[in-house]
N, C-alpha and C positions, 0 to 999 in steps of 0.2 A: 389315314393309316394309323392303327394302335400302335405306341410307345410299349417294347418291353420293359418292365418296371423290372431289375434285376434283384433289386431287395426285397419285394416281396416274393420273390422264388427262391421255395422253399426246398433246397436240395436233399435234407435230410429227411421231408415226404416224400419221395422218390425212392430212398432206398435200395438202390443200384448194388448195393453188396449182397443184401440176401438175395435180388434177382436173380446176378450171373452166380452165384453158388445153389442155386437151386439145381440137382442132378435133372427135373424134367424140364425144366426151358433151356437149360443147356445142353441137353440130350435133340430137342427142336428143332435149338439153331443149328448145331450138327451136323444133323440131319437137311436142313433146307440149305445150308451153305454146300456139303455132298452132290445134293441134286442138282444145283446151278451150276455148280463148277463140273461136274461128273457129264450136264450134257451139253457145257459147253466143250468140254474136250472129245465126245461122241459128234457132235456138230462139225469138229474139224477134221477128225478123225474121218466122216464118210463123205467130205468134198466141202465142207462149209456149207453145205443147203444148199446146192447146184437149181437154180432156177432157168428154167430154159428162156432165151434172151430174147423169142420173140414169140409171145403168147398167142399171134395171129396165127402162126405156121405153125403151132407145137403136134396138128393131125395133119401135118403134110407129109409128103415122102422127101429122103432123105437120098441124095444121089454122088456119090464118094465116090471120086477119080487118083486111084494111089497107082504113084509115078516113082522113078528113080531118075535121079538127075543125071547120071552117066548113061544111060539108055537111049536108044538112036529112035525106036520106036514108040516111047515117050517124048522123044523131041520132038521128030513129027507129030502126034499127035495133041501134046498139048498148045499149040495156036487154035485149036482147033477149038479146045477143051474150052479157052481162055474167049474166045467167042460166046460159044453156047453159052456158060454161064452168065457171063454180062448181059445177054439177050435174056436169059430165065430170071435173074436175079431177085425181081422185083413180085415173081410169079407165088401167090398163095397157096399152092398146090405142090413146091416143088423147094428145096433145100439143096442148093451146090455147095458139095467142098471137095477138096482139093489138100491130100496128105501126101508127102514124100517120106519114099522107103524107110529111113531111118526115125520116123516118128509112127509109124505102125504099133498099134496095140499087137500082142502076141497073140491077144483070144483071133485075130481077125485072120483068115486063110490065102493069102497071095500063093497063087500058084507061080505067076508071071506080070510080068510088066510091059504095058502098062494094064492096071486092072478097072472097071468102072462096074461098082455094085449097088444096086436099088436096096433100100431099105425102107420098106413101107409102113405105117404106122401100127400096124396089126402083127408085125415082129417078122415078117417076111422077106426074106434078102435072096436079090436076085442075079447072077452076076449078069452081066452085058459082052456079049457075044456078039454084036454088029458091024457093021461095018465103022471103022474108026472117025468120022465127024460127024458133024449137025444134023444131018440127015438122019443118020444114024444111031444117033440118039435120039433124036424126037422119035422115029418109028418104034424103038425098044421101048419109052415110057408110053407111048401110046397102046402098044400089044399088051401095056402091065397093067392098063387102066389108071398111066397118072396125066392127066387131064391138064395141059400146059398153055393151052391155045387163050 
């Protein structure tokens, strides 16, 4: 490993005062210091760089069961719900979740509770009108073309 020889480093070759007083290198750094900092706060700004957590499923269908916990017919239904997904879980064609009422994005449309809507990777949302268990939802993703089996 080379020895820094401090003595013969010549600080006044360097010349670090005319550098940073020069208006165009200072203008530069500026300028590059702006853009890192400018997109790291754009970067925070639109989620941190949201990478989807599982790049196997990222062209599977998306299948969202929004529930209200004081609801009698979300009670019944979600053992049901709590089922099917644990049996799909592992399924590469198919994404469970599972949101209650009070965490609902606005953009999303709940008529009623409980609600279960297909989102398919082509931007297609479909709500689920069947009958409320397993049965019933595997026939709805089947009629939709998502492929569970």
């Amino acid at each position: 490993m080379a020895k820094l020889n401090l003595k013969s480093l010549n600080l006044k070759s360097l010349n670090l005062k005319k550098t940073f007083t020069n208006p165009k290198i200072v203008s530069i750094i500026i300028v590059v210091l702006v853009f890192f900092v400018g997109g790291f706060i754009l970067n925070l700004l639109m989620g941190g760089g949201i990478i989807h957590e599982n790049l196997d499923n990222i062209n599977s269908s998306e299948l969202t069961y929004y529930y209200m916990e004081q609801c009698g017919h979300c009670k019944r239904f979600t053992p049901e719900w709590e089922n099917f997904s644990k049996k799909y879980s592992s399924n590469k064609n198919l994404n469970c979740s599972k949101i209650e009422a009070k965490n609902v994005d606005s953009s999303v449309e709940i008529k009623g509770y409980p609600t279960v809507i297909l989102y398919k990777p082509d931007g297609t949302k479909i709500v689920f009108d069947g009958e409320r268990n397993e049965n019933g939802l595997i026939s709805f993703l089947s009629e939709n073309g998502v492929n569970i089996e």
